[in-house]
matplotlib code that plots the C-alpha trace (Angstrom):
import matplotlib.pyplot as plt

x = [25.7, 22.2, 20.0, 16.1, 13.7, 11.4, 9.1, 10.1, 6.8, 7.8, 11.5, 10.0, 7.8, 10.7, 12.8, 10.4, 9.7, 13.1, 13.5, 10.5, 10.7, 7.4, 8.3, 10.3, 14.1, 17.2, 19.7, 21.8, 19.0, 19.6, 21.0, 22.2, 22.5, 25.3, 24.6, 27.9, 25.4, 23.8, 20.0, 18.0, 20.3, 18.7, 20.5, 19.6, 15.9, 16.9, 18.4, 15.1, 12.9, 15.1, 15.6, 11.6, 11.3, 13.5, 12.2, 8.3, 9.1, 8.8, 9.5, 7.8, 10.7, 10.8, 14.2, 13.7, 15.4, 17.0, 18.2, 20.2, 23.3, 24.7, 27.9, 29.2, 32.3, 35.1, 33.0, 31.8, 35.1, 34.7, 31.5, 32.9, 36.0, 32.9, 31.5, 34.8, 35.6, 32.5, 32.1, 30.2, 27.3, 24.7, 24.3, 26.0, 25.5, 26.7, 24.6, 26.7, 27.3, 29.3, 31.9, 33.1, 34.8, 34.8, 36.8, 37.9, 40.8, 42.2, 40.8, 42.6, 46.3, 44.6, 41.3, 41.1, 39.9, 41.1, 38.3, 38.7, 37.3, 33.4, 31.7, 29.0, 25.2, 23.3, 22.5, 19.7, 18.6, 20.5, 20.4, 21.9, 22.3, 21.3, 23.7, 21.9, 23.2, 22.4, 20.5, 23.0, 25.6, 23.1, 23.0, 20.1, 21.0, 24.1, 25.7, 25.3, 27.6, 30.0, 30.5, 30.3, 33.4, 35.5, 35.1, 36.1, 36.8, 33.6, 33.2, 31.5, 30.7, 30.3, 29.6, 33.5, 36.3, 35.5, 31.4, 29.6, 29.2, 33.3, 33.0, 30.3, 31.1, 35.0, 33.9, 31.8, 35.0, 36.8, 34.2, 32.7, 35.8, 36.9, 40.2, 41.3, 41.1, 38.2, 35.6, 37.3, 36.2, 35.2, 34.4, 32.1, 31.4, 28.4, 25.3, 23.3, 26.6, 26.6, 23.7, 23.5, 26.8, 25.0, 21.5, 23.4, 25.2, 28.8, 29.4, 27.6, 27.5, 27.3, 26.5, 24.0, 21.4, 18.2, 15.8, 18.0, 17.7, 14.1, 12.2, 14.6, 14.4, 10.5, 10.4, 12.9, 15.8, 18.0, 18.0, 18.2, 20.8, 20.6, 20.7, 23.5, 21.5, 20.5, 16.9, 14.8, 13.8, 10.6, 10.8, 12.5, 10.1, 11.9, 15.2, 17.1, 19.8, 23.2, 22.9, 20.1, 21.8, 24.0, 26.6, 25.4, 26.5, 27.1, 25.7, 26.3, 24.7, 25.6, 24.3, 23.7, 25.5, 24.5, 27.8, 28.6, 31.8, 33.7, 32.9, 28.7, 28.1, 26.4, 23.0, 22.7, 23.6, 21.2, 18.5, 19.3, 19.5, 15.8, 15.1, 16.5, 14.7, 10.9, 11.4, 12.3, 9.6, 6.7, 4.7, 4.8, 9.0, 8.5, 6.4, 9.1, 12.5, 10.7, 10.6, 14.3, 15.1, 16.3, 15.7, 14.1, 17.1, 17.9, 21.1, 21.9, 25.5, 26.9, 25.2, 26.7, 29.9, 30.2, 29.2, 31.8, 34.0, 33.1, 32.5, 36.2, 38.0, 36.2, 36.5, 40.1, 40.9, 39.2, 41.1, 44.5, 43.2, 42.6, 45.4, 42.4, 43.5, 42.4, 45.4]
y = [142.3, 142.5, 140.2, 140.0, 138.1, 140.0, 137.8, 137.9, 140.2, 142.7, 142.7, 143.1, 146.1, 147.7, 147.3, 148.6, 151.5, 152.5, 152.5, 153.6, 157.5, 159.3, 161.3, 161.3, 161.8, 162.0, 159.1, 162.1, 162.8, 159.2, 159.0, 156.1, 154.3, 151.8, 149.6, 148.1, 144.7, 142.4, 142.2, 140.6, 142.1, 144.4, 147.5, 146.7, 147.2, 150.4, 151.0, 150.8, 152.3, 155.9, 155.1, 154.7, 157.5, 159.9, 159.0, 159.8, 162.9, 161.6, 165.1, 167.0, 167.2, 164.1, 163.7, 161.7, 158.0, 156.4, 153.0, 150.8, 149.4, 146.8, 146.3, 143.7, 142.3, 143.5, 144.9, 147.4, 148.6, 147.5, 149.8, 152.6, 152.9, 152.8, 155.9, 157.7, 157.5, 159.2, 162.9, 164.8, 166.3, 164.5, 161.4, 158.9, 158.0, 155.1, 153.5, 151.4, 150.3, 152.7, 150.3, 150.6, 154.0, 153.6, 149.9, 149.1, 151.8, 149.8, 146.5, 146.8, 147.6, 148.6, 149.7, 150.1, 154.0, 156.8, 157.6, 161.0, 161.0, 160.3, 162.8, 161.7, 162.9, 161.2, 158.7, 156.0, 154.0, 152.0, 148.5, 146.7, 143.0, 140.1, 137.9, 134.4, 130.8, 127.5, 125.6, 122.9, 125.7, 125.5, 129.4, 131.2, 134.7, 137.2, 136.4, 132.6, 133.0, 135.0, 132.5, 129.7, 131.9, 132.1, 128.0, 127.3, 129.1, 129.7, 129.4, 132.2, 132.8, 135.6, 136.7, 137.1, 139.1, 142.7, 142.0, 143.8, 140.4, 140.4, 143.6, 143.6, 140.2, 141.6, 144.9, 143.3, 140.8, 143.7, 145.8, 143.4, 141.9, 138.6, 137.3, 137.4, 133.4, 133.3, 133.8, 132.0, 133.8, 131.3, 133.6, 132.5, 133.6, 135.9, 135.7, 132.5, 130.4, 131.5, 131.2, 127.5, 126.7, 127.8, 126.1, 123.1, 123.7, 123.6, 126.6, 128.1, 131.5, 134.7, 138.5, 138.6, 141.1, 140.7, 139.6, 137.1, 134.8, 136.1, 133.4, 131.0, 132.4, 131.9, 128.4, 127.4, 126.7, 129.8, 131.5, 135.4, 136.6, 140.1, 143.0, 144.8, 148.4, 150.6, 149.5, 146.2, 145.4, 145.4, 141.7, 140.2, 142.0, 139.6, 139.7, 143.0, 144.9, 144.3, 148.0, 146.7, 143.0, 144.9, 146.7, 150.5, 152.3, 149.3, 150.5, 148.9, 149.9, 150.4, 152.5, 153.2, 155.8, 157.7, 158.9, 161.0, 161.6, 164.9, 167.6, 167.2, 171.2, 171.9, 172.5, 168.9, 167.4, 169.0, 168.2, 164.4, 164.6, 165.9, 163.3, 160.7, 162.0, 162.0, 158.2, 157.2, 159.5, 157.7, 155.3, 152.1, 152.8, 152.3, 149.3, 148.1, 148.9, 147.5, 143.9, 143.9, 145.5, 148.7, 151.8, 154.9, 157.3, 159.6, 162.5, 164.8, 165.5, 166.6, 164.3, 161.4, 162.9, 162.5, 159.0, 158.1, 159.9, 158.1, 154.7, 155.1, 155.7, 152.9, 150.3, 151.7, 150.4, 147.2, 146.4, 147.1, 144.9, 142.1, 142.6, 142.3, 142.6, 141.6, 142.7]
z = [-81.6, -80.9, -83.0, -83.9, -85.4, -88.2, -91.1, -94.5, -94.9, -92.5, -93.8, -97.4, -96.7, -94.5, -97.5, -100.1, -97.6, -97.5, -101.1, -103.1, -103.9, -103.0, -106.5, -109.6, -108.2, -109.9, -109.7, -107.9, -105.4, -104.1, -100.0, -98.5, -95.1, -95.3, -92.5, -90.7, -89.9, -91.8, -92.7, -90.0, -87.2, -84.9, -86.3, -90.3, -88.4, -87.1, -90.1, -92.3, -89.8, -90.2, -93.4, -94.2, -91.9, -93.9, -97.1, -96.1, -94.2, -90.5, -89.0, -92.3, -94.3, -97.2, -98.1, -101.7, -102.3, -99.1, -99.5, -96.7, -98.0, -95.5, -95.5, -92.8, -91.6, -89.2, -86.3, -88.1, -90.1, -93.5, -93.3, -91.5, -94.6, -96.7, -95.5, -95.1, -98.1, -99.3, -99.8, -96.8, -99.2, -97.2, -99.5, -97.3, -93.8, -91.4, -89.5, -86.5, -83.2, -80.7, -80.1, -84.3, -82.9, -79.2, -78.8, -82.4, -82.2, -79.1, -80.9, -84.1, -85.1, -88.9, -88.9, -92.8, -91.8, -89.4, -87.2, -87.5, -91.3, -89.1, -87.4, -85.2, -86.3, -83.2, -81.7, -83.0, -79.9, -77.4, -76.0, -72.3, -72.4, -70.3, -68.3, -69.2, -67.6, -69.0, -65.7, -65.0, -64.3, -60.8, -60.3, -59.8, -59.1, -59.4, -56.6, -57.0, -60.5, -58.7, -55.8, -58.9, -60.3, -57.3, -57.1, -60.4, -63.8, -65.6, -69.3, -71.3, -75.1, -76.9, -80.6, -81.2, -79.9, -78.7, -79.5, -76.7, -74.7, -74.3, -73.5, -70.9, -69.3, -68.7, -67.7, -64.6, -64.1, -63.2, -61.4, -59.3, -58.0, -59.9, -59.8, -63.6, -64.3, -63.1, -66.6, -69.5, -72.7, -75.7, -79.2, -81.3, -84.9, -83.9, -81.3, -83.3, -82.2, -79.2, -78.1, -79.8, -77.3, -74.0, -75.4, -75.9, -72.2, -73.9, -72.1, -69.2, -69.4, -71.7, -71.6, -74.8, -76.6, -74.6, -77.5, -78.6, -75.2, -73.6, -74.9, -73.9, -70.5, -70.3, -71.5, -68.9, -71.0, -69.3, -66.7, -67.1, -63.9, -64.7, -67.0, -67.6, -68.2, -65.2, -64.8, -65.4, -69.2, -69.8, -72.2, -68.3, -66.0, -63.2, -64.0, -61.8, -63.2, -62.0, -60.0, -58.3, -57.4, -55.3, -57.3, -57.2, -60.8, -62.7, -65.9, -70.0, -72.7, -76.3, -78.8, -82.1, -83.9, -87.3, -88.9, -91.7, -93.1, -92.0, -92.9, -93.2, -93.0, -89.1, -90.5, -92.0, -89.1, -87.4, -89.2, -89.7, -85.9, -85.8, -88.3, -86.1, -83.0, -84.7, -85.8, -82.6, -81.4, -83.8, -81.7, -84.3, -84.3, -80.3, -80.9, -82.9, -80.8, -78.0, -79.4, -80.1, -76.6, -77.7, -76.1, -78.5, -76.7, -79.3, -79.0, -81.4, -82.4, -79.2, -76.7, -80.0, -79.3, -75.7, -76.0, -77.7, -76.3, -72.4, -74.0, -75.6, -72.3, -70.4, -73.2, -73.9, -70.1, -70.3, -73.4, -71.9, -68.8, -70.9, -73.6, -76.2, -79.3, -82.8, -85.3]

ax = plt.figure().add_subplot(projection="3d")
ax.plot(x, y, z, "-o")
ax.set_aspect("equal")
plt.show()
């Protein structure tokens, strides 16, 4: 799950900017974003910005009161029942990672929702990750680690069991050619853990959210190996994607979805769609997304749709490759 830092100023004013009317509303006229993250994640950020952005009228259209409810826990299901449950008149909206809809279904024997109660508005930004190494691990490159993995089994963390790390890290296990012992999967109870175990050179490898390691990377503490995205990131100028370290098409990202619950008339989806496209349009939201590694790439419904509906095949296969499972 991607992680940023923000300043208790700048979380403060995106907070009040979500949830100050710019006129005297009705407790009815209120609209939510319930956020399947907690606050000071990368996607509680997103979160706010189309919040803020919705509630001044980003695209010329104000739409009254909207708050950002976050409702963690479960990767992303206790969130995603939240919303279902809700009435589609346009006052509740779910702001969450792809892989809620796209893995959890193969994750989870219960998801606490049937998936089919969302529809998919669009898409709010997405984000690769970085394959990062603690030094003594003695790689330097992408095909050092994969020689290093052949020798020996490799441990790896990630932020729990089906986080995008698992995912990426067992989706280039399989692609690139690894014998199936040969990454050893250690879970940890989110990305700070993680990242605290390969710091700390417990374990010596992980797939993690860019912004959460680049720093690390420039002071000499990690190495960066690659990105797991189609092109170089502009916060690891050096670092080359895995597509470009010699495995043409490789290509992870995840994204974030706006959901409604069914039956959001066509119209209203539409227009939050818009909405969604002129905040990721706005240069300061840019500014923003670009210091948590996220991509602006908005989609409206249909483009949201097809996402999920590629991202659930693919992660549907790793899952059965790996017998993941949650419960």
């Amino acid at each position: 799950m991607s992680v940023m830092h923000i300043t208790r100023r700048s979380a403060v004013a995106l907070t009040l900017g979500a949830a100050l009317p710019r006129m005297a509303l009705a407790q009815g006229d209120l609209t939510r974003i319930i956020a399947a993250f907690p606050p000071g994640a990368a996607l509680d950020g997103v979160a706010r910005l189309l919040a803020d952005g919705a509630s001044r009228g980003a695209d010329g259209r104000p739409r009254g009161t909207v708050v950002v409810e976050n409702r963690a826990g479960a990767n992303g299901n206790i969130a995603s029942a939240a919303v279902a449950r809700a009435p589609a008149d346009g006052r509740t909206f779910l702001l969450a990672i792809d892989t809620t809809f796209t893995l959890n279904p193969h994750l989870y024997s219960n998801l606490g929702f049937e998936p089919r109660d969302l529809e998919p508005v669009a898409m709010a930004g997405t984000f690769p990750l970085a394959l990062l190494v603690h030094p003594s691990l003695g790689v330097t490159d992408l095909s050092g680690f994969l020689r290093a993995a052949r020798e020996r089994p490799l441990l790896y963390a990630s932020a729990g069991n089906g986080s995008p790390g698992h995912l990426a890290m067992e989706f280039l296990r399989s692609r690139l050619g690894l014998p199936a012992g040969a990454l050893e999967h250690v879970p940890f109870r989110g990305n700070a853990e993680a990242m605290t175990a390969l710091l700390g050179g417990q374990i010596g490898a992980a797939f993690i959210a860019v912004s959460g390691g680049a720093d690390f990377v420039k002071d000499g503490r990690l190495r960066a190996l690659a990105v797991s995205g189609p092109r170089r990131m502009a916060m690891l100028p050096e670092t080359p994607s895995v597509a470009e370290a010699g495995h043409p098409g490789f290509d992870v990202r995840f994204a974030y979805m706006l959901m409604a619950p069914r039956g959001l008339p066509a119209e209203q989806k539409r227009d939050w769609a818009a909405l969604v496209a002129a905040v990721l349009a706005e240069p300061a939201t840019r500014e923003r997304l670009a210091g948590w590694a996220v991509e602006p790439e908005a989609g409206g419904p249909e483009q949201a749709a097809a996402w999920i509906a590629a991202a659930h095949a693919r992660w549907g296969e790793v899952a059965r490759e790996t017998r993941m499972r949650v419960g």
